[in-house]
PDB file of N, CA, C and O in Angstrom:
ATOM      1  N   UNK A   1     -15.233   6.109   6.330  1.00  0.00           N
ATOM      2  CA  UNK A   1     -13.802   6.177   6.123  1.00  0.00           C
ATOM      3  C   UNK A   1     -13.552   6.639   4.685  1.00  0.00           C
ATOM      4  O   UNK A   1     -14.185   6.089   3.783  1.00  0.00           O
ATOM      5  N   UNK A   2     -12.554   7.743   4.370  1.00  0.00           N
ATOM      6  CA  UNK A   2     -12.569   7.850   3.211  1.00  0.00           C
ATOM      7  C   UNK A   2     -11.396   6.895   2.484  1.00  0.00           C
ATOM      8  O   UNK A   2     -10.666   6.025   2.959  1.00  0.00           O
ATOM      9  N   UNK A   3     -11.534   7.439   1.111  1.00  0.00           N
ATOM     10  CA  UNK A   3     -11.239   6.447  -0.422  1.00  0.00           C
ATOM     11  C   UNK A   3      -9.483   6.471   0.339  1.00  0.00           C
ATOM     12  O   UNK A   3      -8.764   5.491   0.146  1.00  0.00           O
ATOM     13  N   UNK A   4      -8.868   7.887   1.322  1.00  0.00           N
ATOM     14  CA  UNK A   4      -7.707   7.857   1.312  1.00  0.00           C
ATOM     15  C   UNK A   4      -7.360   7.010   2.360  1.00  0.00           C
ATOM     16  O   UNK A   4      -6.456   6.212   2.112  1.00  0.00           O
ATOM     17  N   UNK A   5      -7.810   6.990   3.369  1.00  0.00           N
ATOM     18  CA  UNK A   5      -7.910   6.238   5.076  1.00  0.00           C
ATOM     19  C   UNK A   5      -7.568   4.739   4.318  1.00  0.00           C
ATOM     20  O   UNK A   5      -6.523   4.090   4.263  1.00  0.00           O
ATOM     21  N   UNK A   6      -8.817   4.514   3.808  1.00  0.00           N
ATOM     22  CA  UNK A   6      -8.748   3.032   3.110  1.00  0.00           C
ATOM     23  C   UNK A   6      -7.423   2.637   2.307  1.00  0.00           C
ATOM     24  O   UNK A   6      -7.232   1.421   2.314  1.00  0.00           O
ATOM     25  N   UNK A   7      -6.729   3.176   1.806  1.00  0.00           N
ATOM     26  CA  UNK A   7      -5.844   3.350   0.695  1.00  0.00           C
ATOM     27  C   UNK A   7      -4.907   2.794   1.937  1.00  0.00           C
ATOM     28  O   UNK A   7      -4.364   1.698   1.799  1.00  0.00           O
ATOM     29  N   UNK A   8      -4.727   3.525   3.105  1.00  0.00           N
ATOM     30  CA  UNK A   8      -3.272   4.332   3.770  1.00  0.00           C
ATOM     31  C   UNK A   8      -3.514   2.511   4.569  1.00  0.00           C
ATOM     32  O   UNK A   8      -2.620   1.666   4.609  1.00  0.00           O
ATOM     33  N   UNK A   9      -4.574   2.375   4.971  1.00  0.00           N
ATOM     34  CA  UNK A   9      -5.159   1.079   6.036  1.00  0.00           C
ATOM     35  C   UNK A   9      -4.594  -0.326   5.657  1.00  0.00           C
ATOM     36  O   UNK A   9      -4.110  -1.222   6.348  1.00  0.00           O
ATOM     37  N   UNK A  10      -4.874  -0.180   4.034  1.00  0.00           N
ATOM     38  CA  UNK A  10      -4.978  -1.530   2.796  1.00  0.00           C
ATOM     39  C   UNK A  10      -3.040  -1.414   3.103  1.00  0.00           C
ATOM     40  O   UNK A  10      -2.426  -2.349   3.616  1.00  0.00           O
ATOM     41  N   UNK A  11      -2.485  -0.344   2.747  1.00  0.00           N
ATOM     42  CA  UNK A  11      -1.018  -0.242   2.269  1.00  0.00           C
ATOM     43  C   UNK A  11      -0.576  -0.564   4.094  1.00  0.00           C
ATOM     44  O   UNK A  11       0.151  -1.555   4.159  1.00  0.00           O
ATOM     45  N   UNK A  12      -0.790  -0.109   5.114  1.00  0.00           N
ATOM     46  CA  UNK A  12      -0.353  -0.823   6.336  1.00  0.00           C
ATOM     47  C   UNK A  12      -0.350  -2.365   6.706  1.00  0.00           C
ATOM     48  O   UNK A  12       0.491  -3.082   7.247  1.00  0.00           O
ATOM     49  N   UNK A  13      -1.602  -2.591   6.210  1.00  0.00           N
ATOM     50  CA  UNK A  13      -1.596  -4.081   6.384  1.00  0.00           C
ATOM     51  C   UNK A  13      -0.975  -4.927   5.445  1.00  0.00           C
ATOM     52  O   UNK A  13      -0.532  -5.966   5.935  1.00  0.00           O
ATOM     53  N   UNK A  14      -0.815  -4.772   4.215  1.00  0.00           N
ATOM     54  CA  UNK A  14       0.322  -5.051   3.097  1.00  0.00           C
ATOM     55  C   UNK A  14       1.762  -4.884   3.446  1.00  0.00           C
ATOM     56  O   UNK A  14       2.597  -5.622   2.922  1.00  0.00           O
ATOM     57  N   UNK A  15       2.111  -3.936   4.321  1.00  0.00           N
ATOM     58  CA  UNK A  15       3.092  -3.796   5.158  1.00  0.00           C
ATOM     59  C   UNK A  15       3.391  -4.794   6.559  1.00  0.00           C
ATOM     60  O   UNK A  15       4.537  -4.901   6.997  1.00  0.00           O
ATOM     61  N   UNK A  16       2.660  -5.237   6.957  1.00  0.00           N
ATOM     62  CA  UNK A  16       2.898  -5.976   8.295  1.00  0.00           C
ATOM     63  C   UNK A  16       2.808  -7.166   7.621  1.00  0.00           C
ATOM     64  O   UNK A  16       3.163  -8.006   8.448  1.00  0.00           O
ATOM     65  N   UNK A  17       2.483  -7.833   6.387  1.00  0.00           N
ATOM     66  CA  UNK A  17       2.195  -9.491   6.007  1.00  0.00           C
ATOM     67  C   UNK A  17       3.605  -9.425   5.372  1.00  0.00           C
ATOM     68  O   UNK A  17       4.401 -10.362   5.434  1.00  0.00           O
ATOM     69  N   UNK A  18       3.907  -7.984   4.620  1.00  0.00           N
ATOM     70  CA  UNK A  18       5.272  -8.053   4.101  1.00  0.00           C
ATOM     71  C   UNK A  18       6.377  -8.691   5.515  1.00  0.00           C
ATOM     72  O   UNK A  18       7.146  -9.552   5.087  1.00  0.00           O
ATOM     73  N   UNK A  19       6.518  -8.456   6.772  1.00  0.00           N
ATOM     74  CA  UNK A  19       7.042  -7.910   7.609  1.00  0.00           C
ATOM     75  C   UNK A  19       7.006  -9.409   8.236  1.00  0.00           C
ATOM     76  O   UNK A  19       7.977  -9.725   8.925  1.00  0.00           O
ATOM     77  N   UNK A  20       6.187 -10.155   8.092  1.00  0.00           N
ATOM     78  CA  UNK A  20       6.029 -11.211   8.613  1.00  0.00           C
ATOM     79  C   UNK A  20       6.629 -12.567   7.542  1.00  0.00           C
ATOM     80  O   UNK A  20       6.101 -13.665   7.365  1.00  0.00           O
ATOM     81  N   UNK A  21       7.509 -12.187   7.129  1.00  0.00           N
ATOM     82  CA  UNK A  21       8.722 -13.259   5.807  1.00  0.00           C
ATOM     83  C   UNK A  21       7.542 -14.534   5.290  1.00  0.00           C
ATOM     84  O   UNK A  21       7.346 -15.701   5.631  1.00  0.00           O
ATOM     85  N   UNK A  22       6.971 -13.670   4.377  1.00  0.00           N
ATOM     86  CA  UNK A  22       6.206 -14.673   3.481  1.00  0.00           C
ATOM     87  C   UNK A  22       7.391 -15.420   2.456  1.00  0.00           C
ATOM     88  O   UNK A  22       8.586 -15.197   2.263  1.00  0.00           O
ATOM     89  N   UNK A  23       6.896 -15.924   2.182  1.00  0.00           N
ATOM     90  CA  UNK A  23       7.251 -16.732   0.975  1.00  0.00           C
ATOM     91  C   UNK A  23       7.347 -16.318  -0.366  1.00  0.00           C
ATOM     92  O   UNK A  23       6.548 -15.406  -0.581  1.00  0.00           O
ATOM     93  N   UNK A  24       8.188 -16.713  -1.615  1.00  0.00           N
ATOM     94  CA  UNK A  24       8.571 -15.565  -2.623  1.00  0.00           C
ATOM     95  C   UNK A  24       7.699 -14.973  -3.704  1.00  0.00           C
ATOM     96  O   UNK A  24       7.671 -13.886  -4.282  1.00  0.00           O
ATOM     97  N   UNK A  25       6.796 -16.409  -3.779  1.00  0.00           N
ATOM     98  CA  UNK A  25       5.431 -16.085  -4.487  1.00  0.00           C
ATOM     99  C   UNK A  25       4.700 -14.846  -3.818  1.00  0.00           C
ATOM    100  O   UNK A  25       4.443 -13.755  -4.326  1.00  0.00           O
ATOM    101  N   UNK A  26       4.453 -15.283  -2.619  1.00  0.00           N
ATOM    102  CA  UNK A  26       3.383 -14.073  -2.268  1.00  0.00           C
ATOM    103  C   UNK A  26       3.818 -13.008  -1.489  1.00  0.00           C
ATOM    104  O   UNK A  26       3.053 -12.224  -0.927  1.00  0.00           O
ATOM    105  N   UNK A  27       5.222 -12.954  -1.435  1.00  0.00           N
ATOM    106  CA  UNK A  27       6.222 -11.622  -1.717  1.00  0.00           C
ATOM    107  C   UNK A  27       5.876 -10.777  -2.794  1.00  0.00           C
ATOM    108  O   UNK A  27       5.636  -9.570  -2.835  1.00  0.00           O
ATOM    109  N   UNK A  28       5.908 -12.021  -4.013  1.00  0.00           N
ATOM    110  CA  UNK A  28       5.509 -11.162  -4.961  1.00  0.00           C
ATOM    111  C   UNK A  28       4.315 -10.207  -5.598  1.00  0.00           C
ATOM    112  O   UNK A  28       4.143  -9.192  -6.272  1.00  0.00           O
ATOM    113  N   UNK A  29       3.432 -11.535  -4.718  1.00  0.00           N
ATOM    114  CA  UNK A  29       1.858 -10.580  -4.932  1.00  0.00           C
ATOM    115  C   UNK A  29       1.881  -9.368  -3.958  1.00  0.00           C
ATOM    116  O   UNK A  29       1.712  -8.229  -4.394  1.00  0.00           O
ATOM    117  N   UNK A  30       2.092  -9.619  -2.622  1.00  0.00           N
ATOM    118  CA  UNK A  30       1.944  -8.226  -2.121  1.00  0.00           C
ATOM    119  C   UNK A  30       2.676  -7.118  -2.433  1.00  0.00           C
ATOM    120  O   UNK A  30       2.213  -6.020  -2.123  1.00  0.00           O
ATOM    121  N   UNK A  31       4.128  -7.220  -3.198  1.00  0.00           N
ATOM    122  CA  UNK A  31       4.607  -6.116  -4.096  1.00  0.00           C
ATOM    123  C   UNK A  31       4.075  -5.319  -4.808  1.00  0.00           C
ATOM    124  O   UNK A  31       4.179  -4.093  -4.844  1.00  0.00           O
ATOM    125  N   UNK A  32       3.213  -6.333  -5.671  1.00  0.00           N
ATOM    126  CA  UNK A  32       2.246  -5.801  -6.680  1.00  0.00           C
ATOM    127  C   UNK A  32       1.033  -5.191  -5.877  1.00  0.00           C
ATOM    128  O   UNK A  32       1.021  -3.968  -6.023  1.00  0.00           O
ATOM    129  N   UNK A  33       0.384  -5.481  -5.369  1.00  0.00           N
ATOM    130  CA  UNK A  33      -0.900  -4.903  -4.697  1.00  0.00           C
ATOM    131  C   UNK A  33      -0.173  -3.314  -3.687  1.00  0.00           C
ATOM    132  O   UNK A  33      -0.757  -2.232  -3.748  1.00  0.00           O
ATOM    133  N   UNK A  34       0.796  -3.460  -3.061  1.00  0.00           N
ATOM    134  CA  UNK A  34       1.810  -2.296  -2.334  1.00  0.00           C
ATOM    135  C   UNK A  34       1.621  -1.266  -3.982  1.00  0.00           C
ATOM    136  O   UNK A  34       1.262  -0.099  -3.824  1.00  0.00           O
ATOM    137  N   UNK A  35       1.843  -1.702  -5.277  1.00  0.00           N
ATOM    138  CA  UNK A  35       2.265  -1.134  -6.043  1.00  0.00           C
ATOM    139  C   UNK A  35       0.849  -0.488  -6.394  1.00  0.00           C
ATOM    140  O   UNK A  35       0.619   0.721  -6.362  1.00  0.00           O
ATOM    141  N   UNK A  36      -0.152  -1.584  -6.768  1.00  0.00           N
ATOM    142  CA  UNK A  36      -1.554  -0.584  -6.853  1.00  0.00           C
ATOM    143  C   UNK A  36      -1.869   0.519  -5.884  1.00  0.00           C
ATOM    144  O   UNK A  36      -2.110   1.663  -6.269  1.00  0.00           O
ATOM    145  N   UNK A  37      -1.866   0.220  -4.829  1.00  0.00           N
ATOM    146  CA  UNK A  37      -2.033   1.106  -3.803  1.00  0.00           C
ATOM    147  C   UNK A  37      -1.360   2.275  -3.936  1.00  0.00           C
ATOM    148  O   UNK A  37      -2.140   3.168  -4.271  1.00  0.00           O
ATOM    149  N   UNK A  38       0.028   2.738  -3.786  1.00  0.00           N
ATOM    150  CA  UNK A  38       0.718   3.370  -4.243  1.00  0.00           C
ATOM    151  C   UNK A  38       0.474   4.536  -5.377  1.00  0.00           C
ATOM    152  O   UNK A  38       0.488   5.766  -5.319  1.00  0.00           O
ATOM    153  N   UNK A  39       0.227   3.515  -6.520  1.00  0.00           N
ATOM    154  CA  UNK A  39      -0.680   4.100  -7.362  1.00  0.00           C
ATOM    155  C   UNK A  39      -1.702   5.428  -7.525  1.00  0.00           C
ATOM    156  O   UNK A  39      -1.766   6.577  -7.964  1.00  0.00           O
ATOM    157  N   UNK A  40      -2.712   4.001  -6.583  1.00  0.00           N
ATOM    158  CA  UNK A  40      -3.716   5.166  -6.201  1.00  0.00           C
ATOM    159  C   UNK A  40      -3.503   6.323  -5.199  1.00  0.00           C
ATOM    160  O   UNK A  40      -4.154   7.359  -5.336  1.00  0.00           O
ATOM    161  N   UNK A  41      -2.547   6.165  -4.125  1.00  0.00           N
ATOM    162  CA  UNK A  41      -2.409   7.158  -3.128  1.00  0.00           C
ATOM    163  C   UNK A  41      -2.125   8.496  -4.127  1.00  0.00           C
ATOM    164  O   UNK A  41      -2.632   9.600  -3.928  1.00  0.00           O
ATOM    165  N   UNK A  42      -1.232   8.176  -5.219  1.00  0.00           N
ATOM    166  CA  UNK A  42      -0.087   9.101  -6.189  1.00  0.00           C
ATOM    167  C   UNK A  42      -1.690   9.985  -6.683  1.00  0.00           C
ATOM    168  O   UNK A  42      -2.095  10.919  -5.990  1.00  0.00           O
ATOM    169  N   UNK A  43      -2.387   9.561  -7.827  1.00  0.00           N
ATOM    170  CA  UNK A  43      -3.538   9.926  -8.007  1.00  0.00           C
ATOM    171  C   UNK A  43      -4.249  10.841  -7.105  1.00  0.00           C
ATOM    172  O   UNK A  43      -4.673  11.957  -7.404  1.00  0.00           O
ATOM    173  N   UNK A  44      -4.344  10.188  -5.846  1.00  0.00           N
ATOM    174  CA  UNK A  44      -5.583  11.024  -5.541  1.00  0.00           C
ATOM    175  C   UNK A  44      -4.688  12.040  -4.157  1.00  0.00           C
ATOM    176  O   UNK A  44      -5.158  12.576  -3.153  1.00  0.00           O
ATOM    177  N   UNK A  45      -3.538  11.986  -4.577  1.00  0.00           N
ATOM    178  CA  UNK A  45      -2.391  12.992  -3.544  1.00  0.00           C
ATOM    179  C   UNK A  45      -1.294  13.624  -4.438  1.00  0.00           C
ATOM    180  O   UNK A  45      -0.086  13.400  -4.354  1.00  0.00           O
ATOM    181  N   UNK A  46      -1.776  14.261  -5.106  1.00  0.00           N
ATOM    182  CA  UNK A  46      -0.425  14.828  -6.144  1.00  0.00           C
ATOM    183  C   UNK A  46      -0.085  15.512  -5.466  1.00  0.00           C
ATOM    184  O   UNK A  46      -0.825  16.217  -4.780  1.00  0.00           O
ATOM    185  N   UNK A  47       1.742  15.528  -5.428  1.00  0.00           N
ATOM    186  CA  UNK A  47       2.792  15.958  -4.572  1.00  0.00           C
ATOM    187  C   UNK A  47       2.843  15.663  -3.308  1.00  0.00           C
ATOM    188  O   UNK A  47       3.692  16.399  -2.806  1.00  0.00           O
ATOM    189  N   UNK A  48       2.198  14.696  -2.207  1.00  0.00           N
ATOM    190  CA  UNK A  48       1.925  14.725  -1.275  1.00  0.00           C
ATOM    191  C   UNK A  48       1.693  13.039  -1.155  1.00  0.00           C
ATOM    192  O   UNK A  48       1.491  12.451  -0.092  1.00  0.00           O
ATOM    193  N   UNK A  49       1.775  12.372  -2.569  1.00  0.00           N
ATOM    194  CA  UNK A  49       1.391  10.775  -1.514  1.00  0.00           C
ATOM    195  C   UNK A  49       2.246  10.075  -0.820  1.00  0.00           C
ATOM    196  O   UNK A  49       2.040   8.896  -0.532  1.00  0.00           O
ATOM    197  N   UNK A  50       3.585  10.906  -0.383  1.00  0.00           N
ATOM    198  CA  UNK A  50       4.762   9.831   0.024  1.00  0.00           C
ATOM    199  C   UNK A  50       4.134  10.137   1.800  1.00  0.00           C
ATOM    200  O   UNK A  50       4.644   9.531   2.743  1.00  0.00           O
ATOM    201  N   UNK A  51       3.153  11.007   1.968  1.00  0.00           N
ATOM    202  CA  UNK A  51       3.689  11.658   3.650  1.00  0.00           C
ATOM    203  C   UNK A  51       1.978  11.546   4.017  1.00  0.00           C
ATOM    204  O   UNK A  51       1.002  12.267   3.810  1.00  0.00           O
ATOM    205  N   UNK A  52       2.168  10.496   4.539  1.00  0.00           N
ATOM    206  CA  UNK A  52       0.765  10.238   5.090  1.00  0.00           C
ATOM    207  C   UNK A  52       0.253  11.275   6.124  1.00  0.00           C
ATOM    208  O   UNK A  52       1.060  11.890   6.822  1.00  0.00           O
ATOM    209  N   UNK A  53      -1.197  11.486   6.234  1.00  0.00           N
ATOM    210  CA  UNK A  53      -1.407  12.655   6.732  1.00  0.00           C
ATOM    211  C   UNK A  53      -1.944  12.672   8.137  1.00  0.00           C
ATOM    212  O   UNK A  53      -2.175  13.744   8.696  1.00  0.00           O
TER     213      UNK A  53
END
């Protein structure tokens, strides 16, 4: 699987725990980790990390 699959996989499942009304603390952590991810998608997808492929 590549570095991007993994990226797109990590940010889906960060998406469905979001989706499932955590609690505000760890609202907050998965914000932040959504935000690393993000990150990295931006990096290793210039102009292109909003549109998964």
């Amino acid at each position: 699987m590549s570095t991007i699959a993994k990226l797109l996989a990590r940010k889906q499942a960060l998406m469905e725990r979001l989706e499932s009304d955590p609690g505000p603390n760890e609202r907050e952590e998965i914000e932040r980790l959504l935000a690393k991810v993000e990150t990295a998608l931006n990096l290793l997808q210039p102009g292109d990390a909003a549109a998964p492929s």
